[in-house]
PDB file with one MODEL, atoms N, CA, C and O in Angstrom:
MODEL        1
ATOM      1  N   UNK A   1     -71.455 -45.343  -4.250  1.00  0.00           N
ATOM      2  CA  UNK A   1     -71.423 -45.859  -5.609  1.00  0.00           C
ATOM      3  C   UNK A   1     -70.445 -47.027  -5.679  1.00  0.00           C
ATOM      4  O   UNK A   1     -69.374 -47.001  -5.073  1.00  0.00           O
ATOM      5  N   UNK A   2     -70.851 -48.083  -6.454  1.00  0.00           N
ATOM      6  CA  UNK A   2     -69.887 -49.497  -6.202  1.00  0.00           C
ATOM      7  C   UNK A   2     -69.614 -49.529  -7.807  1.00  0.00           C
ATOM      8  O   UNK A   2     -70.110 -50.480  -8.410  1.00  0.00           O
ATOM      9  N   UNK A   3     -68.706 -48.366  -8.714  1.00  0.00           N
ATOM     10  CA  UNK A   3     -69.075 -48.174 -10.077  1.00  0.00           C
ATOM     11  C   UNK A   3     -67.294 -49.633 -10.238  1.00  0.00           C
ATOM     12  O   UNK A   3     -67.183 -50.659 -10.908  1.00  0.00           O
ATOM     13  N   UNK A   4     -66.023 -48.740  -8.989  1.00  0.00           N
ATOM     14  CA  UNK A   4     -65.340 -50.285  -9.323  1.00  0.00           C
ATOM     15  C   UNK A   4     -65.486 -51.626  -8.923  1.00  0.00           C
ATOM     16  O   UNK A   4     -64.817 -52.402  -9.606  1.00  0.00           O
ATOM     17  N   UNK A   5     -66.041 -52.050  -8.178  1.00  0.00           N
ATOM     18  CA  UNK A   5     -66.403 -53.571  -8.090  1.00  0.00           C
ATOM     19  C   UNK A   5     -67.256 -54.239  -9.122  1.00  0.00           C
ATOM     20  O   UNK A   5     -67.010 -55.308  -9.680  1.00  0.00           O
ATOM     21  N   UNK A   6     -68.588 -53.241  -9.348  1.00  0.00           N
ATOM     22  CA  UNK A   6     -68.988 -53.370 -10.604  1.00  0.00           C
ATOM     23  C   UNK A   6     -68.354 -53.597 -12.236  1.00  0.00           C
ATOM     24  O   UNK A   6     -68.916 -54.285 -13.088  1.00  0.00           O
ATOM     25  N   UNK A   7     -67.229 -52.948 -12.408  1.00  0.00           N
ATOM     26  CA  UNK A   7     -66.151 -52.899 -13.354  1.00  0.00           C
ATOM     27  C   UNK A   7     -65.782 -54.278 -13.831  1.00  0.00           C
ATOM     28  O   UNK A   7     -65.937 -54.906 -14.879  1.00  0.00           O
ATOM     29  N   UNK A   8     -65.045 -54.586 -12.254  1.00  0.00           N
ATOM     30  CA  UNK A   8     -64.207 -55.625 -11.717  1.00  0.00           C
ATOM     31  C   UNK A   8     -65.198 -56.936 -12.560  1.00  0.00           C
ATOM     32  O   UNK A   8     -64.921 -57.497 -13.620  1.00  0.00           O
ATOM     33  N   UNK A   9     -66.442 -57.161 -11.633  1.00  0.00           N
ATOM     34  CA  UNK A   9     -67.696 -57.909 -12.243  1.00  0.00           C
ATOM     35  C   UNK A   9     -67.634 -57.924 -13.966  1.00  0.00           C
ATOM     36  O   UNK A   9     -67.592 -59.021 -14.522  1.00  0.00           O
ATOM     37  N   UNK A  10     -67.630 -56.521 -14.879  1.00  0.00           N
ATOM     38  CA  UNK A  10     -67.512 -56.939 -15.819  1.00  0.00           C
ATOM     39  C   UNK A  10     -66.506 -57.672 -16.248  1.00  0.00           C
ATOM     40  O   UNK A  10     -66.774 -58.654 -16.940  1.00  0.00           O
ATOM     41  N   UNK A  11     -64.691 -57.260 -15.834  1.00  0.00           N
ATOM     42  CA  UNK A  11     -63.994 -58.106 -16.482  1.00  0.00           C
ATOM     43  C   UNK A  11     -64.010 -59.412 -16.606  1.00  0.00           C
ATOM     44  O   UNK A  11     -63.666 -60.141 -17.537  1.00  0.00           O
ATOM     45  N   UNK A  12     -64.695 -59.755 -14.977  1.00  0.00           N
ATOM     46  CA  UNK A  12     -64.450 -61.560 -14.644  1.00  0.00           C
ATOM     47  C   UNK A  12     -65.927 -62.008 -15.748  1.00  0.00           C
ATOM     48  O   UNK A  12     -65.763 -63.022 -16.426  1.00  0.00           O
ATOM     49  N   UNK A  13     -66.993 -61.424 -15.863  1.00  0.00           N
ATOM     50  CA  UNK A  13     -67.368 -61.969 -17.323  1.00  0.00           C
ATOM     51  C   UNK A  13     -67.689 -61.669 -18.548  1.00  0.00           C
ATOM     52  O   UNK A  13     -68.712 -61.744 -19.228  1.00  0.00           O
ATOM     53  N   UNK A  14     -65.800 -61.047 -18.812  1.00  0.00           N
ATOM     54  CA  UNK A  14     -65.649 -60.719 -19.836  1.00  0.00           C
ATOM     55  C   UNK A  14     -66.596 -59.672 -20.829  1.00  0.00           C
ATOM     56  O   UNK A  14     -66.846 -59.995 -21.990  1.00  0.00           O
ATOM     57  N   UNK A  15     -66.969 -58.704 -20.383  1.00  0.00           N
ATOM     58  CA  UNK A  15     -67.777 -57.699 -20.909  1.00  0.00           C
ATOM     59  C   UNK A  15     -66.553 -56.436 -20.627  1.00  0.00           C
ATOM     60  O   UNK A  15     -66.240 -55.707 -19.686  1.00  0.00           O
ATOM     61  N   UNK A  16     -66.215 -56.609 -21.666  1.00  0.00           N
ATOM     62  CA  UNK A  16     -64.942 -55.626 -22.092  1.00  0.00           C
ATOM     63  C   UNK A  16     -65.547 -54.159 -22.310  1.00  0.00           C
ATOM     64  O   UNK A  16     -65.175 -53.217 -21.609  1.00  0.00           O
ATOM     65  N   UNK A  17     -66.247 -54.058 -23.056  1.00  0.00           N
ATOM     66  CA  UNK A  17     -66.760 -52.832 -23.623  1.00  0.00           C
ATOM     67  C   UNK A  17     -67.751 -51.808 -22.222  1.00  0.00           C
ATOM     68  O   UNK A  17     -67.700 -50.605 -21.965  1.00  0.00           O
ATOM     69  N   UNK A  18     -68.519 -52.856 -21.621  1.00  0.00           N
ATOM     70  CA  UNK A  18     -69.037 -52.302 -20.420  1.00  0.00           C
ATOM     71  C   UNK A  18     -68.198 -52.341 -19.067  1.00  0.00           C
ATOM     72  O   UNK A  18     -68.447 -51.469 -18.235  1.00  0.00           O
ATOM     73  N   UNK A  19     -67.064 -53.448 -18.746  1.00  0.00           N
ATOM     74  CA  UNK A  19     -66.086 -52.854 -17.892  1.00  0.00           C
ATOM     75  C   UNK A  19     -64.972 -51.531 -18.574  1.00  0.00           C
ATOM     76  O   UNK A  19     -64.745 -50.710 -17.685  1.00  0.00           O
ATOM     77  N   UNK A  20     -64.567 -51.326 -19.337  1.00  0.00           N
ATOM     78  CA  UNK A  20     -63.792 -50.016 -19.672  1.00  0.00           C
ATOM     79  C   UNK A  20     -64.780 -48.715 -19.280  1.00  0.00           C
ATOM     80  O   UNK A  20     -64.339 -47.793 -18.593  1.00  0.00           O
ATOM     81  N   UNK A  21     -66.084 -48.729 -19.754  1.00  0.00           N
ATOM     82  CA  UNK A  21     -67.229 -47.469 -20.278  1.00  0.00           C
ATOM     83  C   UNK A  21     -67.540 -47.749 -18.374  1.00  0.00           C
ATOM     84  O   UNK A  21     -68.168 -46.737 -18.062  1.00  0.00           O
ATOM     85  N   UNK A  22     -67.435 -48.316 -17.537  1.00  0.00           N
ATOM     86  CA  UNK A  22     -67.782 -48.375 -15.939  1.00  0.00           C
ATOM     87  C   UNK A  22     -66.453 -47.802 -15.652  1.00  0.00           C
ATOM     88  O   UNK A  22     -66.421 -46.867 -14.852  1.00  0.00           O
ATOM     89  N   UNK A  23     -65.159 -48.289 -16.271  1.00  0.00           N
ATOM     90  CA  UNK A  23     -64.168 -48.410 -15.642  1.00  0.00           C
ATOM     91  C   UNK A  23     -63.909 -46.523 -15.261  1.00  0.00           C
ATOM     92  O   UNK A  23     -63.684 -46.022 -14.159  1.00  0.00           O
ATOM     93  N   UNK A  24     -64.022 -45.943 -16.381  1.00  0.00           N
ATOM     94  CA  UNK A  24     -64.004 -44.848 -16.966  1.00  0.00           C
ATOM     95  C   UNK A  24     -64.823 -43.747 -16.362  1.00  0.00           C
ATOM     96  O   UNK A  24     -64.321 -42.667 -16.054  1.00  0.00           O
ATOM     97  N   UNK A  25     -66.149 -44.048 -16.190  1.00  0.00           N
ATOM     98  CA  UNK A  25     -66.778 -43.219 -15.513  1.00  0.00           C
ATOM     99  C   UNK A  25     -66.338 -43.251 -13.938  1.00  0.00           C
ATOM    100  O   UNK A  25     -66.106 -42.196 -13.349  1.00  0.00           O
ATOM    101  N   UNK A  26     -66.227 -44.631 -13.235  1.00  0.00           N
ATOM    102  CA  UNK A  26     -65.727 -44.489 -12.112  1.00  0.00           C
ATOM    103  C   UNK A  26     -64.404 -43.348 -11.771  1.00  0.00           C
ATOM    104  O   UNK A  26     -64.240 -42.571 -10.831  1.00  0.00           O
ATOM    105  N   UNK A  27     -63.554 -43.656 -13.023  1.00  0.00           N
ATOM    106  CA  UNK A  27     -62.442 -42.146 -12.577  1.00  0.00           C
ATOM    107  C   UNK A  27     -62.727 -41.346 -12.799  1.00  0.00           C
ATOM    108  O   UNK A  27     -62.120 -40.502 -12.141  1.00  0.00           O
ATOM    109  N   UNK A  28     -63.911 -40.637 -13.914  1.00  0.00           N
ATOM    110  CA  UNK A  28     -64.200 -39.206 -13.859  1.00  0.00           C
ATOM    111  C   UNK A  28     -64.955 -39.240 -12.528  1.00  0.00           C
ATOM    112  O   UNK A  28     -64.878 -38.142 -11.978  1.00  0.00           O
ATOM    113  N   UNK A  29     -65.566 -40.019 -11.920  1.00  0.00           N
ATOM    114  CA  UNK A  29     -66.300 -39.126 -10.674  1.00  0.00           C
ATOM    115  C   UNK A  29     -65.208 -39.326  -9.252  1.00  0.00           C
ATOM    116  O   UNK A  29     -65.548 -38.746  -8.221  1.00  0.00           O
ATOM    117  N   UNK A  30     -64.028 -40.080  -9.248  1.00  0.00           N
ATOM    118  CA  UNK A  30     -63.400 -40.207  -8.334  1.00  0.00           C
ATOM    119  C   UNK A  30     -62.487 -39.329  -8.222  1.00  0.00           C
ATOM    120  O   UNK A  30     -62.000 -39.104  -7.114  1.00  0.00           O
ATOM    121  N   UNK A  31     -61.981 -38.510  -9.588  1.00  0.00           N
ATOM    122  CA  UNK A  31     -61.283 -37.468  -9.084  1.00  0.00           C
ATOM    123  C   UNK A  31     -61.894 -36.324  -9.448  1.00  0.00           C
ATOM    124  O   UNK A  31     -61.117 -35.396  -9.675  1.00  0.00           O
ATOM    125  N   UNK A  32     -63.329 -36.043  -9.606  1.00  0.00           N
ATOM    126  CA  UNK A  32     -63.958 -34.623  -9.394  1.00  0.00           C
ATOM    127  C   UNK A  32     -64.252 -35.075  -8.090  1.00  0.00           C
ATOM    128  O   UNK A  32     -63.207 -34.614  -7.631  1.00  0.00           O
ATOM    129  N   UNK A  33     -64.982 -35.769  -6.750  1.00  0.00           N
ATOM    130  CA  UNK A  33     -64.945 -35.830  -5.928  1.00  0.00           C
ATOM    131  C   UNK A  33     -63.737 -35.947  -4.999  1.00  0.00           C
ATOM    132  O   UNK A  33     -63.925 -35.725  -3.803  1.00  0.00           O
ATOM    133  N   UNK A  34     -62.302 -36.332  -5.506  1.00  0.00           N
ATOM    134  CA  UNK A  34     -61.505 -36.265  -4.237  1.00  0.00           C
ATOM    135  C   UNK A  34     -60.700 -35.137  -4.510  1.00  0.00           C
ATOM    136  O   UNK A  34     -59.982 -34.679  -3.621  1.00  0.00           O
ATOM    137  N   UNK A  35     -60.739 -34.606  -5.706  1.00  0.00           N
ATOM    138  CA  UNK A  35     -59.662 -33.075  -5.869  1.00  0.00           C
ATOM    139  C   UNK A  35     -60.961 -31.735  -5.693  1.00  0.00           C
ATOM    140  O   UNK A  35     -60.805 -30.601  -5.238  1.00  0.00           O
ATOM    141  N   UNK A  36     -61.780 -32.156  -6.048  1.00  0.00           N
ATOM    142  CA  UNK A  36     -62.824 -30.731  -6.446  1.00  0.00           C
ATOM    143  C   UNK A  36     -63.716 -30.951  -5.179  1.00  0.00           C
ATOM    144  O   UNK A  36     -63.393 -30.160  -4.292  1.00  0.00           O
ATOM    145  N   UNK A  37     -64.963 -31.966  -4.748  1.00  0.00           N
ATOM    146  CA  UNK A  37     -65.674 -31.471  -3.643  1.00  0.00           C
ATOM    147  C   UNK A  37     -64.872 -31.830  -2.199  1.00  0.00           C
ATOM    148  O   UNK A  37     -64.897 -30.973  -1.316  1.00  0.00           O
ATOM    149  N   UNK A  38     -64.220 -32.995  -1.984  1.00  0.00           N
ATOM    150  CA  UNK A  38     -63.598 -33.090  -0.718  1.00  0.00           C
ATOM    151  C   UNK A  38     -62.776 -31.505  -0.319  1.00  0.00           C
ATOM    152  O   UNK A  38     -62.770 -31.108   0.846  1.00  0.00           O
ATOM    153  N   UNK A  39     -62.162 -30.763  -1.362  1.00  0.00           N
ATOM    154  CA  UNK A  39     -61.088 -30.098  -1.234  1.00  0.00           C
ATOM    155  C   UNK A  39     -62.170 -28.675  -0.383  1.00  0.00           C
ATOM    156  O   UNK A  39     -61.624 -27.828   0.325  1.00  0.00           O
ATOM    157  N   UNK A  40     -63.404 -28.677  -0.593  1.00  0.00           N
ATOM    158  CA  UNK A  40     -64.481 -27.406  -0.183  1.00  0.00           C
ATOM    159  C   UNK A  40     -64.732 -28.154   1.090  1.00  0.00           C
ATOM    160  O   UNK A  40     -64.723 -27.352   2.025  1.00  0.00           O
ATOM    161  N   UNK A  41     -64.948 -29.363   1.481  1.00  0.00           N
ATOM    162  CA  UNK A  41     -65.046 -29.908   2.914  1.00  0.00           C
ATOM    163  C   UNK A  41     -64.400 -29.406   3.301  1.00  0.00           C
ATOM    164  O   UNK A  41     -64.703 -28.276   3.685  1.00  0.00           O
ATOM    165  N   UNK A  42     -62.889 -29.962   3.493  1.00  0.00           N
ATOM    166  CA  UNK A  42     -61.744 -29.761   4.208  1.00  0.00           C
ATOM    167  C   UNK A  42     -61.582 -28.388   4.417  1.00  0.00           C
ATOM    168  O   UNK A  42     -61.126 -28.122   5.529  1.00  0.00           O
ATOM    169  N   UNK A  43     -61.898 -27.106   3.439  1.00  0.00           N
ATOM    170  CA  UNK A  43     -61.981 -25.968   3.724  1.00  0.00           C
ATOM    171  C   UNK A  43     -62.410 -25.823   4.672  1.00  0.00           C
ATOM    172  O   UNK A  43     -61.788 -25.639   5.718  1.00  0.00           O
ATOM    173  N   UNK A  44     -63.858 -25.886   4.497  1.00  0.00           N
ATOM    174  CA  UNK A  44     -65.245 -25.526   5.226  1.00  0.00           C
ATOM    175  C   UNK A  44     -64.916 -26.087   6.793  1.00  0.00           C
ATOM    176  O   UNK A  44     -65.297 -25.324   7.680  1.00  0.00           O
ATOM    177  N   UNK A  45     -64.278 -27.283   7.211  1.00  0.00           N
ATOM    178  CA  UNK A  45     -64.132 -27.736   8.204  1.00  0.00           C
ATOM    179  C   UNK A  45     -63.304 -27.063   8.817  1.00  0.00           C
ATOM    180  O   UNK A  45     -63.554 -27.079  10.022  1.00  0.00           O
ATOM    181  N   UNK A  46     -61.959 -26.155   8.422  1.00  0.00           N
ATOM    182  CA  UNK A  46     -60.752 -25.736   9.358  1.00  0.00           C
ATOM    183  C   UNK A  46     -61.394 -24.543   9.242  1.00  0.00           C
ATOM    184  O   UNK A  46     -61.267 -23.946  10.311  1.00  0.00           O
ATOM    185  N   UNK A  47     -62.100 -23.830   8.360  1.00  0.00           N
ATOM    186  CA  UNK A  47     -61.953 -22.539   8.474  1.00  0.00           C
ATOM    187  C   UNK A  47     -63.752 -21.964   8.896  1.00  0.00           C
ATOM    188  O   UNK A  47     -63.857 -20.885   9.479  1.00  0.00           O
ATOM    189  N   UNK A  48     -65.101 -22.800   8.533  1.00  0.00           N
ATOM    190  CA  UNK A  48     -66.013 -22.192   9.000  1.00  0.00           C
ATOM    191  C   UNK A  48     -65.914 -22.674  10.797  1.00  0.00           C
ATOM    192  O   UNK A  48     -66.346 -21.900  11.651  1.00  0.00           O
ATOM    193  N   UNK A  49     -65.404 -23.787  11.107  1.00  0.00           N
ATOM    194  CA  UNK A  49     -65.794 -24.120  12.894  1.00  0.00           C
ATOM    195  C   UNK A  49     -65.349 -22.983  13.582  1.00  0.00           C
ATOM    196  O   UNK A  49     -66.076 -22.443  14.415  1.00  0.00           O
ATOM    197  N   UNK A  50     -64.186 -22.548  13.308  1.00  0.00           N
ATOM    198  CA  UNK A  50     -63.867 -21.298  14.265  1.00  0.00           C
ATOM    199  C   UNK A  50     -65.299 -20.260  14.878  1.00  0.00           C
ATOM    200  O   UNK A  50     -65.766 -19.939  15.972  1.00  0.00           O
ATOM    201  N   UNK A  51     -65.598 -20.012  13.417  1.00  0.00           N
ATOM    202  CA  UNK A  51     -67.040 -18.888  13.517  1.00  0.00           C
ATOM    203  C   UNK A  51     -67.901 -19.961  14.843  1.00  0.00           C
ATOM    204  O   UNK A  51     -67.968 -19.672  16.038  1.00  0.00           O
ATOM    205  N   UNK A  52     -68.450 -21.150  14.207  1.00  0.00           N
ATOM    206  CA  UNK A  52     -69.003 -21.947  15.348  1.00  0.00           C
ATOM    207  C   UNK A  52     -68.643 -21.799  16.502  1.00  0.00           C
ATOM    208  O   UNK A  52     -69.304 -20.923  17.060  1.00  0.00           O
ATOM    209  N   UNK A  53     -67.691 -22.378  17.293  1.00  0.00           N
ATOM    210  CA  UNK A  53     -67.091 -22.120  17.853  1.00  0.00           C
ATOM    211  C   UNK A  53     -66.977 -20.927  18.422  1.00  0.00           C
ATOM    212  O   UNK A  53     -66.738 -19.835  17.906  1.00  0.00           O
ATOM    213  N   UNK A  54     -67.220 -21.305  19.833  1.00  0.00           N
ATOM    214  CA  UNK A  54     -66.504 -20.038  20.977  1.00  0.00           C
ATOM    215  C   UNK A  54     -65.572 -19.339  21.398  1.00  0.00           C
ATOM    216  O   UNK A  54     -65.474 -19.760  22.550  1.00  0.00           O
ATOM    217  N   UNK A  55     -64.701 -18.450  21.266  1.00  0.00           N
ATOM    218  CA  UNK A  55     -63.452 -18.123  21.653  1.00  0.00           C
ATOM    219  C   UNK A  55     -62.555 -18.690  22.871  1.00  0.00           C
ATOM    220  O   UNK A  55     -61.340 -18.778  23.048  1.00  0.00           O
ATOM    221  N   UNK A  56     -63.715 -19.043  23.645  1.00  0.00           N
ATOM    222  CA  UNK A  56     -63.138 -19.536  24.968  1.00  0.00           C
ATOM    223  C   UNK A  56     -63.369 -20.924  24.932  1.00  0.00           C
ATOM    224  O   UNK A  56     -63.831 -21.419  25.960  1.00  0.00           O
ATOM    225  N   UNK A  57     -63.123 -21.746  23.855  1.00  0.00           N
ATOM    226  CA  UNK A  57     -63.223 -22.824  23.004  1.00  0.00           C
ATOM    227  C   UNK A  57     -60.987 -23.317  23.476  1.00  0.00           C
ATOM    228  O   UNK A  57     -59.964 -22.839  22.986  1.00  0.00           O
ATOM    229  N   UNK A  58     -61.091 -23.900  24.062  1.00  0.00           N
ATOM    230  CA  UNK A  58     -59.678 -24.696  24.186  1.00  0.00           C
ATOM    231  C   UNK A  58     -59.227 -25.477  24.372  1.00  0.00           C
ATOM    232  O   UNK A  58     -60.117 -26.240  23.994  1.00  0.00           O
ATOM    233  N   UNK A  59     -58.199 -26.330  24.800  1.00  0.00           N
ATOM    234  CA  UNK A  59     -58.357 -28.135  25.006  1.00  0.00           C
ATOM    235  C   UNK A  59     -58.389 -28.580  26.487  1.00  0.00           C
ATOM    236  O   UNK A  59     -57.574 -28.682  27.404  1.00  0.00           O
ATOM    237  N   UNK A  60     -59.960 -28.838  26.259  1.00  0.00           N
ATOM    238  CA  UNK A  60     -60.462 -29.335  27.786  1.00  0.00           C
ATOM    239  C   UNK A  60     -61.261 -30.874  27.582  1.00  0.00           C
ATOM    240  O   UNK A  60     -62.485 -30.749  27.605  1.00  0.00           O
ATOM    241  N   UNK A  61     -60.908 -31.902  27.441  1.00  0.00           N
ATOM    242  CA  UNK A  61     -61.665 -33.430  27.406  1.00  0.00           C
ATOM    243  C   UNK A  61     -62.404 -33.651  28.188  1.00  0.00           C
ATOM    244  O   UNK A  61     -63.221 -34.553  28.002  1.00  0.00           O
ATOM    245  N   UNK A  62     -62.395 -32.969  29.264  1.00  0.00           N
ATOM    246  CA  UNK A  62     -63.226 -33.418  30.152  1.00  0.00           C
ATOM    247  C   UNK A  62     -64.413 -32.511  29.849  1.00  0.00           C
ATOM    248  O   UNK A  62     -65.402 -32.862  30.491  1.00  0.00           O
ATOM    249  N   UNK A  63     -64.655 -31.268  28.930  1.00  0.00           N
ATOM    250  CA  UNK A  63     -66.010 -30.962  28.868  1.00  0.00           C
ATOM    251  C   UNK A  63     -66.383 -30.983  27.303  1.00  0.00           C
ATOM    252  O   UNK A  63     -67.343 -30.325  26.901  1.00  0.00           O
ATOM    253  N   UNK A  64     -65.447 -31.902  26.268  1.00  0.00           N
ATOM    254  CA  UNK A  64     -65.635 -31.954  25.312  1.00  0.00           C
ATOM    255  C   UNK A  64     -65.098 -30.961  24.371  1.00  0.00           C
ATOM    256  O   UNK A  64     -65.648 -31.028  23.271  1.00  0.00           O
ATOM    257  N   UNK A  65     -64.271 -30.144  24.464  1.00  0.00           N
ATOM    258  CA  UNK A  65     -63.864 -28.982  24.332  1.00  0.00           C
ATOM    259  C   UNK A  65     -62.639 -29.429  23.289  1.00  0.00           C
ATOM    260  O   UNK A  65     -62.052 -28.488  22.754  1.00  0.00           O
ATOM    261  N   UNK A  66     -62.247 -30.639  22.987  1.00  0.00           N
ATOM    262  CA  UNK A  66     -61.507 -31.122  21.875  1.00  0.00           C
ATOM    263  C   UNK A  66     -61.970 -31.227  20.595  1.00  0.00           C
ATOM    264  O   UNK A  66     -61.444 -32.261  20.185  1.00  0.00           O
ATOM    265  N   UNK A  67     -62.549 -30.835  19.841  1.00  0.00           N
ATOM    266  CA  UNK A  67     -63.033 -30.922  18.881  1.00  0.00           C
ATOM    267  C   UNK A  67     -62.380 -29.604  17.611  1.00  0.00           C
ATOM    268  O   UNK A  67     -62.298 -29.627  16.383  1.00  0.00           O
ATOM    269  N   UNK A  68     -62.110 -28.834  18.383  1.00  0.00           N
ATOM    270  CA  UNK A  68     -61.251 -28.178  17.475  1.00  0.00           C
ATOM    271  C   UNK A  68     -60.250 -28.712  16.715  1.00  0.00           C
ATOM    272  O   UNK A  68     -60.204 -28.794  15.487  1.00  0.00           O
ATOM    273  N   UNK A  69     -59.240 -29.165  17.743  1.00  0.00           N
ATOM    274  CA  UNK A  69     -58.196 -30.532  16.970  1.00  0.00           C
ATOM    275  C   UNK A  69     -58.420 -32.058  15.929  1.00  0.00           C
ATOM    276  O   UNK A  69     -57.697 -32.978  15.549  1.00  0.00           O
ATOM    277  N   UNK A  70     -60.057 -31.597  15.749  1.00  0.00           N
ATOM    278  CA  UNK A  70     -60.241 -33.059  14.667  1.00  0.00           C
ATOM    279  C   UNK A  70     -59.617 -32.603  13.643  1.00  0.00           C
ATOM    280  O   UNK A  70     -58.772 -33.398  13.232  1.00  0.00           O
ATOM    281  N   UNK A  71     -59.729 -31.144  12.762  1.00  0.00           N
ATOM    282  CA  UNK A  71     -59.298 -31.396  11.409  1.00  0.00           C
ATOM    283  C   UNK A  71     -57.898 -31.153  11.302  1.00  0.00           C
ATOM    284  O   UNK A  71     -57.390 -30.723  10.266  1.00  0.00           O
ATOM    285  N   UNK A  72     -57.414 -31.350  12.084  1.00  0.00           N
ATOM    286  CA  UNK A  72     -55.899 -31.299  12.186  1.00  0.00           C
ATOM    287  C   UNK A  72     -55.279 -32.735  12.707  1.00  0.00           C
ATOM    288  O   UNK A  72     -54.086 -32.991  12.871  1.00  0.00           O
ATOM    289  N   UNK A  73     -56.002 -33.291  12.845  1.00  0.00           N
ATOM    290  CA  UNK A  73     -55.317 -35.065  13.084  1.00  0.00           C
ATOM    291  C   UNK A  73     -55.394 -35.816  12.208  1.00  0.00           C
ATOM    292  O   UNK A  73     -54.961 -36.961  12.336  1.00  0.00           O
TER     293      UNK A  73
ENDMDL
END
């Protein structure tokens, strides 16, 4: 969604009423997406891979076996 550049576009020609009413919606969906759905990613990522994941899953690069350590970097 490009709702702030779009915004931006209204101020530079002067469409006040439709950059605020863009401006506006852009923050209601930017912080229900970065507090409310990112926050179920980030869950889902540290805590369902384990289940994925093999027990005998440990840090080996040479057979790809690093991937556990992404959501922790």
């Amino acid at each position: 969604m490009c709702l702030q550049p779009l915004a931006k576009m209204f101020k530079y020609a002067y469409y006040n009423t439709a950059k605020d009413a863009t401006f506006a919606f852009f923050a209601v969906v930017w912080i229900v997406t970065r507090h409310g759905i990112f926050f179920f990613i980030y869950k889902s990522v540290t805590t369902d891979m384990w289940e994925l994941l093999s027990e005998e899953t440990h840090w080996d690069p040479a057979n790809g076996a690093y991937v556990v350590w992404f959501p922790f970097l």
